[in-house]
N, C-alpha and C positions, 0 to 999 in steps of 0.2 A: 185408643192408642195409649201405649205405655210409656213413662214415662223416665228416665234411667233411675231416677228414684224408687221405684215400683218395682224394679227388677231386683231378684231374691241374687246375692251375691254370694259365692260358697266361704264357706270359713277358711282363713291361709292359715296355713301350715307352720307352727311353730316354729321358727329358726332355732339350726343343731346349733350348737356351741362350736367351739376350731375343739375341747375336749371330746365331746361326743363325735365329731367328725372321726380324729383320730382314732378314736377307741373303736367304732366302726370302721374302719380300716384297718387296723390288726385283727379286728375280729375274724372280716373276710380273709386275710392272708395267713390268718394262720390256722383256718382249716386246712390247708395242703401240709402242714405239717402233724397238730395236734387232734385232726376230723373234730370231732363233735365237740370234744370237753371246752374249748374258750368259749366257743358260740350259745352254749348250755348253759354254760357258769354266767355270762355276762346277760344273759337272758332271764335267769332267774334272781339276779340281785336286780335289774332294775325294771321285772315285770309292773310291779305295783305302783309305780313310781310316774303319777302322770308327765310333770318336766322329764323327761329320759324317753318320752314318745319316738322317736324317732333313734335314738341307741336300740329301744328294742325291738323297732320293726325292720331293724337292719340287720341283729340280732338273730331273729326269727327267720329272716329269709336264708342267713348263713346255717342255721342250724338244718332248715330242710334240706338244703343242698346238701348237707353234708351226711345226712338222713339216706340221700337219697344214693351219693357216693357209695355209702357206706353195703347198700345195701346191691349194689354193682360190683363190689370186690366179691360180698358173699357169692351172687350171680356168677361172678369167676373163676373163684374156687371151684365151684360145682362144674364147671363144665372144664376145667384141667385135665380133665378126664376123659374128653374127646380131642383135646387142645389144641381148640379155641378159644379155650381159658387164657394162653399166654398172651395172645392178641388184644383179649377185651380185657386183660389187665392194664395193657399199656395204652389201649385208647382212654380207660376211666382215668390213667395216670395223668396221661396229658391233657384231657378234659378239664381236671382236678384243676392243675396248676394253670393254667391259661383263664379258668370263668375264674378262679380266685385271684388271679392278679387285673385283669379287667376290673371284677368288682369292686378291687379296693381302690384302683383309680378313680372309676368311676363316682365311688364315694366320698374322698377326698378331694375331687375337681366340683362336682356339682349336684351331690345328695345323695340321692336314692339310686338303687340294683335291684331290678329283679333278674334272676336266673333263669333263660327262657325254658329251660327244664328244671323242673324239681318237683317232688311230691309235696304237698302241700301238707304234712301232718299237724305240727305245731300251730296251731292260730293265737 
């Protein structure tokens, strides 16, 4: 028999800063305006940065999505041409702007977002 002591407990999670919170929350919201570059730039200044764990795994998750965004417009251009392109412009529009503002609620209320879609490029 075990005993609660015996039991391996996992390591907790760094608490974000209310800075890092925030900075994760424009992160997310301003992909629908700026797509990749904030989530890029704020990804690459605080990759190396063990305190910033959590700036840039929220970071990372905004940058796939918008990765993945990004490459749903191209997806739409190409098919303008039978046009259904106009259509799946404005579903990735409205897509866009609804998980980006979700997200950043969600990140400013109680942490962490994942994107139930997104390609996973960036780790």
């Amino acid at each position: 028999m075990s005993t609660p002591s015996d039991q391996i407990t996992p390591p907790s999670e760094p608490v974000a800063s209310s800075n890092d919170r925030n900075l994760a929350m424009l992160t997310h919201l301003s992909g629908f305006v700026l797509s990749v570059i904030v989530p890029l730039i704020v990804w690459l200044l605080h990759k190396d940065r063990p305190d910033k764990a959590y700036l840039t795994t929220e970071a990372k998750e905004a940058l796939n999505f918008q990765i993945t965004v990004l490459l749903a417009w191209v997806i739409s251009w190409v098919l303008l041409i039978i046009l259904i392109g106009g259509l799946l412009m404005t579903v990735v529009w409205l897509a866009n702007l609804v998980f980006c503002i979700v997200a950043a609620v969600k990140v400013s209320s109680d942490g962490h977002y994942r994107y139930p879609f997104a390609l996973r490029l960036v780790n």
